[in-house]
C-alpha positions as a Markdown table, in Angstrom:
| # | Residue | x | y | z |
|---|---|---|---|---|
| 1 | Unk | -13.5 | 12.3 | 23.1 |
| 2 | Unk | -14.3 | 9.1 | 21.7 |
| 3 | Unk | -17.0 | 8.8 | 18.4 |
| 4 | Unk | -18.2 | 5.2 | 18.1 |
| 5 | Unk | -20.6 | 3.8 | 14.9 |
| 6 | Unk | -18.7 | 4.0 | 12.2 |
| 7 | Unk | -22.0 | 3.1 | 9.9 |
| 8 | Unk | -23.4 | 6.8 | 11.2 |
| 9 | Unk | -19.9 | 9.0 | 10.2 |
| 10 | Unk | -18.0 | 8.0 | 6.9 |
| 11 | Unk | -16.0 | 10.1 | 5.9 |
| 12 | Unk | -15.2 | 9.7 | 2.5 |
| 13 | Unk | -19.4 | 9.7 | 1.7 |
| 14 | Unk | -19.0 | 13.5 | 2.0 |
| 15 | Unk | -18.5 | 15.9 | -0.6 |
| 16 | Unk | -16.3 | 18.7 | 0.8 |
| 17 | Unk | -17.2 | 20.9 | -2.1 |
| 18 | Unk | -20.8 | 20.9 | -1.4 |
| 19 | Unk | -21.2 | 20.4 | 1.6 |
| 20 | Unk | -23.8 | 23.0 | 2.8 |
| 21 | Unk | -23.7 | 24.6 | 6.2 |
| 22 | Unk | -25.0 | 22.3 | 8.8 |
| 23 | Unk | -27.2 | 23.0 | 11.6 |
| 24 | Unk | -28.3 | 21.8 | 14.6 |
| 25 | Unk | -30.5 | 19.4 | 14.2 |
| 26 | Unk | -33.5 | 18.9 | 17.6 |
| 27 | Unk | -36.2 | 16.3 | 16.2 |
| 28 | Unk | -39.8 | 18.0 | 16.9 |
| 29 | Unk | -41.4 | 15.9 | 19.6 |
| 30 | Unk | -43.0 | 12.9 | 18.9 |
| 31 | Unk | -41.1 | 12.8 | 15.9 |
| 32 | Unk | -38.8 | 9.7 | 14.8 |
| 33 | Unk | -35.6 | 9.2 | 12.9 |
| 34 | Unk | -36.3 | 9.3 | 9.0 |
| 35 | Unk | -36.1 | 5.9 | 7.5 |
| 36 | Unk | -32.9 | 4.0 | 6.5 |
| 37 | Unk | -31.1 | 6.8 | 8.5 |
| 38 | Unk | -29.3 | 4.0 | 10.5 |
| 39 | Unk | -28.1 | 4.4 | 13.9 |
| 40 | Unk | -27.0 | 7.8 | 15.9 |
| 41 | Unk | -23.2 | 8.2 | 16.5 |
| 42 | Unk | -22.7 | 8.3 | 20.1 |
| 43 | Unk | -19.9 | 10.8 | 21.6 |
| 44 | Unk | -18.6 | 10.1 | 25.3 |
| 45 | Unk | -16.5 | 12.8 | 27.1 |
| 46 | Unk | -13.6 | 11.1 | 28.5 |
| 47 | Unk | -13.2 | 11.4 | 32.9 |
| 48 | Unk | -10.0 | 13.4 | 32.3 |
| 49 | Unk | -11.9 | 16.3 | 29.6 |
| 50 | Unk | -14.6 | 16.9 | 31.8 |
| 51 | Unk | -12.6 | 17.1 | 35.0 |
| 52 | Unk | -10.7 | 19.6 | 32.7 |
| 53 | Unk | -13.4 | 21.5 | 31.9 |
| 54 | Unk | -14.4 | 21.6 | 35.8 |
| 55 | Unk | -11.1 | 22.7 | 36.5 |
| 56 | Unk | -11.4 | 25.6 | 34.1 |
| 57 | Unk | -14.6 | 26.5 | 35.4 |
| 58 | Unk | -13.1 | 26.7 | 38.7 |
| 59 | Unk | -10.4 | 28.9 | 37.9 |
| 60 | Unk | -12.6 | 31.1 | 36.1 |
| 61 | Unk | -14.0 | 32.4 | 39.6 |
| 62 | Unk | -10.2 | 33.0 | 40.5 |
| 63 | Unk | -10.1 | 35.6 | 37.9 |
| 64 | Unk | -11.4 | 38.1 | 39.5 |
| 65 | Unk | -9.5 | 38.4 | 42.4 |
| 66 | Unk | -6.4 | 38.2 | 40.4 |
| 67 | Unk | -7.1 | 40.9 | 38.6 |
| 68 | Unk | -8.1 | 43.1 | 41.5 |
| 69 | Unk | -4.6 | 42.6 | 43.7 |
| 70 | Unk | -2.0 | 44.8 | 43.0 |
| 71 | Unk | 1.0 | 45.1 | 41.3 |
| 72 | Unk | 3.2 | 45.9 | 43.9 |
| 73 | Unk | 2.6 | 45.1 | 47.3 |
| 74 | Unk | 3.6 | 48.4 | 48.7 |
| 75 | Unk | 3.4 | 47.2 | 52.3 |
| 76 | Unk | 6.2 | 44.4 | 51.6 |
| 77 | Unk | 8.4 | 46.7 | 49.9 |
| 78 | Unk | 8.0 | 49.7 | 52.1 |
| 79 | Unk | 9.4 | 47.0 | 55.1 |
| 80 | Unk | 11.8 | 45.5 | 53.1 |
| 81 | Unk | 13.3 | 49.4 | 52.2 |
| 82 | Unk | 13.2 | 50.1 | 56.0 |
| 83 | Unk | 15.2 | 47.2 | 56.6 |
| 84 | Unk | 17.8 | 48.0 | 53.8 |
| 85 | Unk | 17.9 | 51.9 | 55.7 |
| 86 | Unk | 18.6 | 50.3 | 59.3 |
| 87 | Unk | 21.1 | 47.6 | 58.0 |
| 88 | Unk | 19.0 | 45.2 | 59.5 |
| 89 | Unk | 17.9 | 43.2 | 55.9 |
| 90 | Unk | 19.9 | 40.1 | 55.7 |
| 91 | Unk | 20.0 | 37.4 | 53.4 |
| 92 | Unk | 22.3 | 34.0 | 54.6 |
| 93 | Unk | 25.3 | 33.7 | 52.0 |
| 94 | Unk | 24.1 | 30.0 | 51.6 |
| 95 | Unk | 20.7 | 31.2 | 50.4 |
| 96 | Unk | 22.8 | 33.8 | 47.4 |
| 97 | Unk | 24.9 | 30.4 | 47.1 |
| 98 | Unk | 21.8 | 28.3 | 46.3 |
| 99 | Unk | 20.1 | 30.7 | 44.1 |
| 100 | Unk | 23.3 | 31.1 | 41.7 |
| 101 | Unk | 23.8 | 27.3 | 41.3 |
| 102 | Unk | 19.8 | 26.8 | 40.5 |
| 103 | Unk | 20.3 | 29.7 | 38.1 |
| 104 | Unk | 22.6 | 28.3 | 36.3 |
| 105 | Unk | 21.9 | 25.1 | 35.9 |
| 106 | Unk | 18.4 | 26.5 | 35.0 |
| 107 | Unk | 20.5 | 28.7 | 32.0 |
| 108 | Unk | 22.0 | 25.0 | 31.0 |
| 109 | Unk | 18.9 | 23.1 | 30.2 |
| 110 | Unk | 17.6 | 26.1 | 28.2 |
């Protein structure tokens, strides 16, 4: 976010004792600025907040469908236990090798 006009904003010109609750402030129509109230600040959303807050949007649709799948997925583990029964699950020694190397160098950088 980027604030420009420094004459609109100064900081140190408000009191932070007394400074009431502000509201929104919508001019009635056909209405002007008061006098000597000097320019508007101007606020620009930057490219990368608002594709942020597109992104967020998005995923919020996601949501829903996350919550609804399961757990478990019963139908993988009920294949993978018949496997383990019959004997026929296998998992390559060089796959078990892999995995304990990344594990530990994983437990290193922690």
């Amino acid at each position: 976010m980027k604030i420009t006009n420094d004459e609109a904003i100064r900081a140190s010109s408000i009191d932070p004792i007394s400074l009431p609750k502000l509201q929104p402030h919508t001019p009635k129509p056909g209405t002007t600025a008061a006098p000597g109230a000097g320019p508007a600040a101007q606020i620009e959303i930057s490219a990368q907040a608002k594709a942020l807050g597109a992104a967020k949007t998005e995923a919020a649709g996601y949501l829903p469908a996350v919550h609804a799948a399961p757990d478990i997925r019963t139908a993988l583990v009920d294949k993978l236990k018949a496997q383990v029964d019959s004997g026929t699950y296998h998992v390559a020694s060089a796959d078990i090798a892999d995995q304990i190397v990344r594990r530990s160098q994983a437990d290193k950088i922690q």
